[in-house]
LUMMAR-582254 format. One line per 3 residues: number of its first residue (from 0); their letters; for each residue z, y, x of C-alpha. Coordinates in steps of 0.5 Angstrom, whole numbers. Example, Ala and Ser with C-alpha at 12.3 -4.5 7.8 and 13.67 -1.06 7.14 Angstrom:
2
0	AS	16/-9/25  14/-2/27
***
This chain:
111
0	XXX	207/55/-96  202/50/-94  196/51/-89
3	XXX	189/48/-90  187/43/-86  183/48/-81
6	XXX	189/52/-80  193/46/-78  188/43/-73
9	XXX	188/50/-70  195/50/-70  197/43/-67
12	XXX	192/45/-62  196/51/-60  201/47/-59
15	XXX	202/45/-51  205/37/-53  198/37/-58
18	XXX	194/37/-51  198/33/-47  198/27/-51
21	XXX	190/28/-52  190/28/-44  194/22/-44
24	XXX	190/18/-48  184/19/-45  188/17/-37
27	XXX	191/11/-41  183/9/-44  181/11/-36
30	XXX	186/7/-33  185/1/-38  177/1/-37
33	XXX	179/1/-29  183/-6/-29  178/-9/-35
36	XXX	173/-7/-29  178/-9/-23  178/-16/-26
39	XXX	171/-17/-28  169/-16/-20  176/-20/-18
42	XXX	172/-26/-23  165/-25/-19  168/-25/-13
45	XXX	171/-32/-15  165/-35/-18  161/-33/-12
48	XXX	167/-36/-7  167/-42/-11  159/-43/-11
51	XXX	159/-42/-3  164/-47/-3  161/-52/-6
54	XXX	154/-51/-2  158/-51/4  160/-58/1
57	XXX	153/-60/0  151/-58/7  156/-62/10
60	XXX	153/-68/5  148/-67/8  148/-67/15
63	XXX	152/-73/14  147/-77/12  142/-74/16
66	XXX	145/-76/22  146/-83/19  138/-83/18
69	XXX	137/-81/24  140/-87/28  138/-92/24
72	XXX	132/-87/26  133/-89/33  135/-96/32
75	XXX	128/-97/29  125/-95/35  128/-98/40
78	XXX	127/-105/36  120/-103/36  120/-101/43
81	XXX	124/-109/44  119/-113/40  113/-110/45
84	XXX	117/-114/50  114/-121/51  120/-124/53
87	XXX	124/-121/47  119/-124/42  120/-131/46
90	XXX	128/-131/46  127/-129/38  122/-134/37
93	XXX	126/-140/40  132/-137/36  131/-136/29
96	XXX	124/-141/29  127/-145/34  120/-147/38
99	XXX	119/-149/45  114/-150/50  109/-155/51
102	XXX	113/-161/55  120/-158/54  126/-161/53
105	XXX	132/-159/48  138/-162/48  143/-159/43
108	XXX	151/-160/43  155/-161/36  162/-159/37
***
């Protein structure tokens, strides 16, 4: 006495242990879309992280070489400020050109 294949589908839904799987599958398929979800957000959360530590990293580079900038910055002006100075022109003039006033004597020592 075989049943259709109707009658078996009618009959297998009857049966309480048919219902259960049927709902156990759809938890498992539910529970895996959540921890496929879960590690999607963990990997944008860590490329997120990665991204801003590198950009922290370029910004302390930067910094870095802003101060640098800004002292030869600074040592640029106080020679500007030096040679507006007379008297530091006439110290840099008889020492790297080695030139002297009219009627003035030098007198050089070798060691």
């Amino acid at each position: 006495m075989g049943l259709g294949k109707k009658e078996a589908k009618r009959s297998r839904a009857n049966f309480p242990r048919y219902r259960e799987e049927s709902s156990y599958n759809m938890y498992r398929f539910i529970s895996a879309a959540g921890i496929i979800l879960i590690c999607c957000l963990l990997v944008v959360i860590g490329a997120q992280h990665l991204r801003q530590r590198q950009a922290e990293q370029e910004l302390m580079a930067y910094k870095a070489r802003l101060e640098k900038l800004e002292q030869r910055q600074a040592e640029a002006e106080r020679e500007i400020e030096r040679l507006q100075d007379l008297d530091y022109i006439e110290i840099q003039a008889r020492n790297r050109l080695g030139l002297v006033k009219p009627n003035e004597t030098i007198f050089q020592l070798e060691d």
